[in-house]
N, CA, C and O atoms as CSV, one atom per row, in Angstrom:
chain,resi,resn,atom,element,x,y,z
A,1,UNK,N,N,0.837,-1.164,0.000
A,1,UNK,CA,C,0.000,0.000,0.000
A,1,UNK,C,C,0.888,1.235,0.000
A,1,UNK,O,O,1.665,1.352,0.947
A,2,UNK,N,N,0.865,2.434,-1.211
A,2,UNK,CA,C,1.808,3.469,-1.481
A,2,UNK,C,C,0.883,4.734,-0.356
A,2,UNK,O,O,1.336,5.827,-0.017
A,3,UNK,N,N,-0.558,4.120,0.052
A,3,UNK,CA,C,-0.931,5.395,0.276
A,3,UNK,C,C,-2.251,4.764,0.905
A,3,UNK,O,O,-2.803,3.676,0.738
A,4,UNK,N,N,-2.640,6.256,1.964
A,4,UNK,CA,C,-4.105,5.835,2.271
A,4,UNK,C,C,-5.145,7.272,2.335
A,4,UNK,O,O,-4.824,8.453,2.475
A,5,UNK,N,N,-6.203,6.777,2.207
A,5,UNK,CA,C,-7.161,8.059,2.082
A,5,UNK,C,C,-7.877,8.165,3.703
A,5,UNK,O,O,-8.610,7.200,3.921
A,6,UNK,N,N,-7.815,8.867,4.516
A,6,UNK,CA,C,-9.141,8.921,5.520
A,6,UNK,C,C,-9.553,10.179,5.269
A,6,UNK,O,O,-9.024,11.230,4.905
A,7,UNK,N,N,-10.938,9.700,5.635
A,7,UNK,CA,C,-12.088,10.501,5.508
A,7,UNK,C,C,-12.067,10.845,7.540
A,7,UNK,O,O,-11.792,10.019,8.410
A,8,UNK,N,N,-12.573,12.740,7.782
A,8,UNK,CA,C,-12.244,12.424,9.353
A,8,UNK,C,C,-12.342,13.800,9.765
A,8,UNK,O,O,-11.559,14.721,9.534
A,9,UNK,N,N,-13.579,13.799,10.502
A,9,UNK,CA,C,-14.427,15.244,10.559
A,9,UNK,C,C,-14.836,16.245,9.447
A,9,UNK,O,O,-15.003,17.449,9.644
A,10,UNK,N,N,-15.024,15.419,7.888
A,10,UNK,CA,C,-15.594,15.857,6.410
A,10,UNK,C,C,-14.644,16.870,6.011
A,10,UNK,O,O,-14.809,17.967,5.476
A,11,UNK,N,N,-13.024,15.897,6.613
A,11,UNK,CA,C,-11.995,16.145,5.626
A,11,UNK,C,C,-11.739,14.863,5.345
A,11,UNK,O,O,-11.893,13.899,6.095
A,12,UNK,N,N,-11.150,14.885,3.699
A,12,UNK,CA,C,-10.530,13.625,3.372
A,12,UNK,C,C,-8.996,13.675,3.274
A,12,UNK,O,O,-8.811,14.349,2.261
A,13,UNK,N,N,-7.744,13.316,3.792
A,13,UNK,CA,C,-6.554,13.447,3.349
A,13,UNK,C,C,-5.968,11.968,3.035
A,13,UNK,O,O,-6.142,10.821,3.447
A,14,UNK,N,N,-5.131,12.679,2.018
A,14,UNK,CA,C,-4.484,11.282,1.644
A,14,UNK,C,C,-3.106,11.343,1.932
A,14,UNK,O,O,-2.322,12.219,1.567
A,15,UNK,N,N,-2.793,10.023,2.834
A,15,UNK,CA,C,-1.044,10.106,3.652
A,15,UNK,C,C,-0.577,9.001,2.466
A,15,UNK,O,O,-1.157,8.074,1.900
A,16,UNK,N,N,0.866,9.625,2.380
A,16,UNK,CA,C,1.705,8.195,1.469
A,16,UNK,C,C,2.341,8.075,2.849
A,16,UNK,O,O,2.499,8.913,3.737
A,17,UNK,N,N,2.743,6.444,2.744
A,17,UNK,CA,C,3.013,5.885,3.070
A,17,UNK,C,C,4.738,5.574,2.731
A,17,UNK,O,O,5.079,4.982,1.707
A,18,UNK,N,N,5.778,6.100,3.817
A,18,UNK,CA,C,7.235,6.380,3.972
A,18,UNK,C,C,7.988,4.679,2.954
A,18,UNK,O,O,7.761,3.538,3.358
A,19,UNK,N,N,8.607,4.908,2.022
A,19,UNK,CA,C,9.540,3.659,1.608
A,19,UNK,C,C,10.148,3.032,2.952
A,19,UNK,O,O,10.857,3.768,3.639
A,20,UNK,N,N,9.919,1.757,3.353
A,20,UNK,CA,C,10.390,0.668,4.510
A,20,UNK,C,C,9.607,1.153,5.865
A,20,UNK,O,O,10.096,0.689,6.895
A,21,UNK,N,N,8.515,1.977,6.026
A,21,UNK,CA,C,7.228,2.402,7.202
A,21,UNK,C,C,6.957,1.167,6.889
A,21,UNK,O,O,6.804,0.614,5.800
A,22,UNK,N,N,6.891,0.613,8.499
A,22,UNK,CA,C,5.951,-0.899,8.986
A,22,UNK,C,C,4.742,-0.376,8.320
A,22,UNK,O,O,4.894,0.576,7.554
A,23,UNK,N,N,3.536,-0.876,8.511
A,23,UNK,CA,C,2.006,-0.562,7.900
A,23,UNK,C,C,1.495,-0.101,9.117
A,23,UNK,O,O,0.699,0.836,9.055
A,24,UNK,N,N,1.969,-0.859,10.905
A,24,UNK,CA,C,1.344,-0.212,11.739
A,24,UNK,C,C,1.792,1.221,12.058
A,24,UNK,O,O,1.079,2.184,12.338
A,25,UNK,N,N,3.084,1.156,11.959
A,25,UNK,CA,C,3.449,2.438,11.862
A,25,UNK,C,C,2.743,3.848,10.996
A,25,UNK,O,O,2.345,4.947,11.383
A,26,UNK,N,N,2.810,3.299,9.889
A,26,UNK,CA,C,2.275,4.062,8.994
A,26,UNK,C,C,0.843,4.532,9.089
A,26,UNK,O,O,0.455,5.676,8.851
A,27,UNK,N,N,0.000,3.351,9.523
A,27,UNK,CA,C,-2.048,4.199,10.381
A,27,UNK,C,C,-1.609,4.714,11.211
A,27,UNK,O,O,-1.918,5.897,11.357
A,28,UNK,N,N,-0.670,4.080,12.169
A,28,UNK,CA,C,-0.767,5.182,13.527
A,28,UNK,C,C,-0.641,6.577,12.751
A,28,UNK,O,O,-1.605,7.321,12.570
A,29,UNK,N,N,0.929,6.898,12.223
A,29,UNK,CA,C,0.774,8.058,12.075
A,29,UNK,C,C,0.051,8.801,10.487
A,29,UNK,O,O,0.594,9.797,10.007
A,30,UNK,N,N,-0.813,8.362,10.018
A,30,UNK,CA,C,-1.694,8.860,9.039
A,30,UNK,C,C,-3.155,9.175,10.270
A,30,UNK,O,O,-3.496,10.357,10.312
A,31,UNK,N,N,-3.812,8.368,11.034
A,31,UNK,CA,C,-4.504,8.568,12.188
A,31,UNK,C,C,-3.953,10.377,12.791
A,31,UNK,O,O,-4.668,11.374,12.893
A,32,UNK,N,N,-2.749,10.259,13.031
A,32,UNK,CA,C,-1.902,11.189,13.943
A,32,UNK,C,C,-2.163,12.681,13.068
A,32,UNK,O,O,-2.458,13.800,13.488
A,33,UNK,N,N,-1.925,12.185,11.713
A,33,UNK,CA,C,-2.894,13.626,10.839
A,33,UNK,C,C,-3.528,13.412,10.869
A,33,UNK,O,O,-4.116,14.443,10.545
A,34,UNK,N,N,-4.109,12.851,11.001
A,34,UNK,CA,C,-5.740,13.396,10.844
A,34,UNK,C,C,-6.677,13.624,11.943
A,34,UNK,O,O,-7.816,14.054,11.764
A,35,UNK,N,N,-6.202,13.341,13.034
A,35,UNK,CA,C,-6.954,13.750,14.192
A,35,UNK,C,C,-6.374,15.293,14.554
A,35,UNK,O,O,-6.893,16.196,15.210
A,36,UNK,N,N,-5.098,15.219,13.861
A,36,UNK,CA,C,-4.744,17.386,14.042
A,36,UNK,C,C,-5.952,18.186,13.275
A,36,UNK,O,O,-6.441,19.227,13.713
A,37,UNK,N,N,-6.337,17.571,12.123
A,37,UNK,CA,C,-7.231,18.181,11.828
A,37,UNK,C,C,-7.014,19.000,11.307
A,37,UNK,O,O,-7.846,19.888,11.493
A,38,UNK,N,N,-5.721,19.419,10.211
A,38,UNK,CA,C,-5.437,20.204,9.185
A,38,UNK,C,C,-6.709,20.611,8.088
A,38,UNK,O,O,-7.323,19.800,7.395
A,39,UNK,N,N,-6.942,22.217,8.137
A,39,UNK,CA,C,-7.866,22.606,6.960
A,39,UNK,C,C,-7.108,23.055,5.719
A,39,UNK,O,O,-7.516,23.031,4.558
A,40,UNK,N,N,-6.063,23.422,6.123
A,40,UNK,CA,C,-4.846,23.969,4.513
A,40,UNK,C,C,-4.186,23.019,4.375
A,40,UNK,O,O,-3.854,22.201,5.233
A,41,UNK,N,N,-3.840,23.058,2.849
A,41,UNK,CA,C,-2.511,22.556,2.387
A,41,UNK,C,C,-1.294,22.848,3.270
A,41,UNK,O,O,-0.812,21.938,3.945
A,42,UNK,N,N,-0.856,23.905,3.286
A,42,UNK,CA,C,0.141,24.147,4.478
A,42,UNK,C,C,0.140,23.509,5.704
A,42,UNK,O,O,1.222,23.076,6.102
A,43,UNK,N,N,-1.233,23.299,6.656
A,43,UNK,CA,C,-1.481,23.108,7.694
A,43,UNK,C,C,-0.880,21.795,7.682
A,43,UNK,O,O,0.107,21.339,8.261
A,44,UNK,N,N,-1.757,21.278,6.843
A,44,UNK,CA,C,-1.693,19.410,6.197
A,44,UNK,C,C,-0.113,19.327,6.138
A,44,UNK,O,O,0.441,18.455,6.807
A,45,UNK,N,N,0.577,20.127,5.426
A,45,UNK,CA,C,2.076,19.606,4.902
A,45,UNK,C,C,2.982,19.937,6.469
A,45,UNK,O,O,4.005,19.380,6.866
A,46,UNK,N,N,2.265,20.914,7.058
A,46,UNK,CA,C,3.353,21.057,8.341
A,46,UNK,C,C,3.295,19.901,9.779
A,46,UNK,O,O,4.242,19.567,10.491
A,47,UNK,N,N,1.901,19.489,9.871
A,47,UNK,CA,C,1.371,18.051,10.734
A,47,UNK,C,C,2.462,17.021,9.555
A,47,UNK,O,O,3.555,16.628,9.962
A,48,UNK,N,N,2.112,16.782,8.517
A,48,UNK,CA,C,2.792,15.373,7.696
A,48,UNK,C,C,4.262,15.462,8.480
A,48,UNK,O,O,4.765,14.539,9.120
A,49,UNK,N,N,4.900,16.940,8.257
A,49,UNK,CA,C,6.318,16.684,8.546
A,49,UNK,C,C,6.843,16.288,10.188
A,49,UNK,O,O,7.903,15.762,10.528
A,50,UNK,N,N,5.537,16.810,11.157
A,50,UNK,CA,C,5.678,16.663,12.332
A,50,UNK,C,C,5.473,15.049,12.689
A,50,UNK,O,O,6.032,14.447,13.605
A,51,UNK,N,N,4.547,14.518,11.747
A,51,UNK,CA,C,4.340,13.054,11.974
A,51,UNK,C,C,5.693,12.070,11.779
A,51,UNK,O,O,5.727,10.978,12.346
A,52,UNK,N,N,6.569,12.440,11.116
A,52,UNK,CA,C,7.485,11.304,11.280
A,52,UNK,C,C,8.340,11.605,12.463
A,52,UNK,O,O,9.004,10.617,12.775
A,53,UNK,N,N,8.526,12.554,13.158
A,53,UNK,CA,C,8.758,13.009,13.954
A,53,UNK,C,C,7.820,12.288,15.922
A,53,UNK,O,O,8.014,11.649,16.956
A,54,UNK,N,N,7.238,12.766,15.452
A,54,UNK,CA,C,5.755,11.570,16.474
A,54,UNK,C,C,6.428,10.100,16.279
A,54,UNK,O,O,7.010,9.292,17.002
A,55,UNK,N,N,6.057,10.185,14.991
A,55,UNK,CA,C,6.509,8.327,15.076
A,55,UNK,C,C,7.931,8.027,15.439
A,55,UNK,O,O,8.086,6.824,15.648
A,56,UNK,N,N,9.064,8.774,15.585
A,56,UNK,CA,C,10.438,8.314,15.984
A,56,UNK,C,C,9.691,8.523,17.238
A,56,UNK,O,O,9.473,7.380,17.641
A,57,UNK,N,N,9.206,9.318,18.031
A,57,UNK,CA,C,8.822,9.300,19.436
A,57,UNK,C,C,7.963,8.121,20.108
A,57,UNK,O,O,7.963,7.373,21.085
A,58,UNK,N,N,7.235,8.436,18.962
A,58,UNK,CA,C,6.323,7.536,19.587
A,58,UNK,C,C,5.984,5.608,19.827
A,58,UNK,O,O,5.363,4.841,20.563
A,59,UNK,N,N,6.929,5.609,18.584
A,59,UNK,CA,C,7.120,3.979,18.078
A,59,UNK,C,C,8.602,3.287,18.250
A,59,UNK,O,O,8.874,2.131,18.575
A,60,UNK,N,N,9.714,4.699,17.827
A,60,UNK,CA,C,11.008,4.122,17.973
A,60,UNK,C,C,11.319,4.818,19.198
A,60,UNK,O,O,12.532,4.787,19.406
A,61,UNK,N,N,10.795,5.314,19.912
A,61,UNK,CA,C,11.509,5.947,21.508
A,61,UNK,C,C,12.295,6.952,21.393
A,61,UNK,O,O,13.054,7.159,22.339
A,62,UNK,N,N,12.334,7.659,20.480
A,62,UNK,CA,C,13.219,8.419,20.062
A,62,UNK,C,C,12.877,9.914,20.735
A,62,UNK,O,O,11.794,10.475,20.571
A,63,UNK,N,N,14.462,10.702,21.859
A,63,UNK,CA,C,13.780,12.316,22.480
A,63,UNK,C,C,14.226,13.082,21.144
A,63,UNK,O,O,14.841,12.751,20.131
A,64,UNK,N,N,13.599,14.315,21.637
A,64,UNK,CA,C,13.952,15.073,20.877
A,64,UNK,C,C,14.218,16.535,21.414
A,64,UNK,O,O,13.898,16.604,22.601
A,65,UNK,N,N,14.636,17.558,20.981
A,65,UNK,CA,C,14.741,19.274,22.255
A,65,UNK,C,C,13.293,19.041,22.912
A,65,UNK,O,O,12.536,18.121,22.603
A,66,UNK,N,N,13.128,19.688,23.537
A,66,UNK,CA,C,11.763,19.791,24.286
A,66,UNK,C,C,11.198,21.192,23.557
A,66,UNK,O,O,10.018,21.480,23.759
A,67,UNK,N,N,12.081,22.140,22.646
A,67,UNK,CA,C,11.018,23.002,21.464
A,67,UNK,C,C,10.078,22.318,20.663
A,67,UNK,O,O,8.973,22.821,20.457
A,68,UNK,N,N,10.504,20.864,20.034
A,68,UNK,CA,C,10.425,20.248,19.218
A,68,UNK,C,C,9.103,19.466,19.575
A,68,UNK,O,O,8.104,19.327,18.869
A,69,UNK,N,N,9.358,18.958,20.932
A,69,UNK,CA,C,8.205,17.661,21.779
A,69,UNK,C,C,7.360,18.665,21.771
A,69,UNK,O,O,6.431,18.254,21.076
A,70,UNK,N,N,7.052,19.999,22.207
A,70,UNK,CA,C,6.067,20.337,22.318
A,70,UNK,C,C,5.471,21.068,21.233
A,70,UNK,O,O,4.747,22.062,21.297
A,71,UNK,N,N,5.969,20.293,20.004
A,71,UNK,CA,C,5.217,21.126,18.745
A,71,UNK,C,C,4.402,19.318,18.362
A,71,UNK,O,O,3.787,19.081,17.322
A,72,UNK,N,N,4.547,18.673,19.073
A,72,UNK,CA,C,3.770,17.220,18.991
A,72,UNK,C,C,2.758,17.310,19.357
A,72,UNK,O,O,2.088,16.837,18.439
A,73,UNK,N,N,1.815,17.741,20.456
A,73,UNK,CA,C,0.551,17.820,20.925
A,73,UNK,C,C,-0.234,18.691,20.191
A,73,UNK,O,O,-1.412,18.869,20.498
């Protein structure tokens, strides 16, 4: 799977899916946009970049500055 569509508060976005992203990895963080709830393109592209970011945190344990952690919530 190169990609997924959710539909999610009557937005639809579509996440690709990272070359060698597990698949669980990859819903968690397509889920992870889409519960931010991006209405722009911008918005959308600045959550995408924060999501792989989440997922080193969140899946590989990975810290990061604490400027950074708190641009995650």
């Amino acid at each position: 799977m190169k990609y997924l569509n959710i539909e999610h508060m009557g937005m639809i976005y579509t996440i690709y899916r990272e070359d060698g992203e597990s698949y669980d990895a990859f819903y968690k963080r397509a889920w992870y946009i889409a519960n931010k709830n991006p209405q722009t393109q911008s918005e959308f592209e600045n959550i995408e970049k924060l999501s792989y970011i989440w997922r080193n945190v969140t899946i590989n344990n990975l810290t990061y500055d604490s400027n950074i952690m708190k641009l995650l919530s």
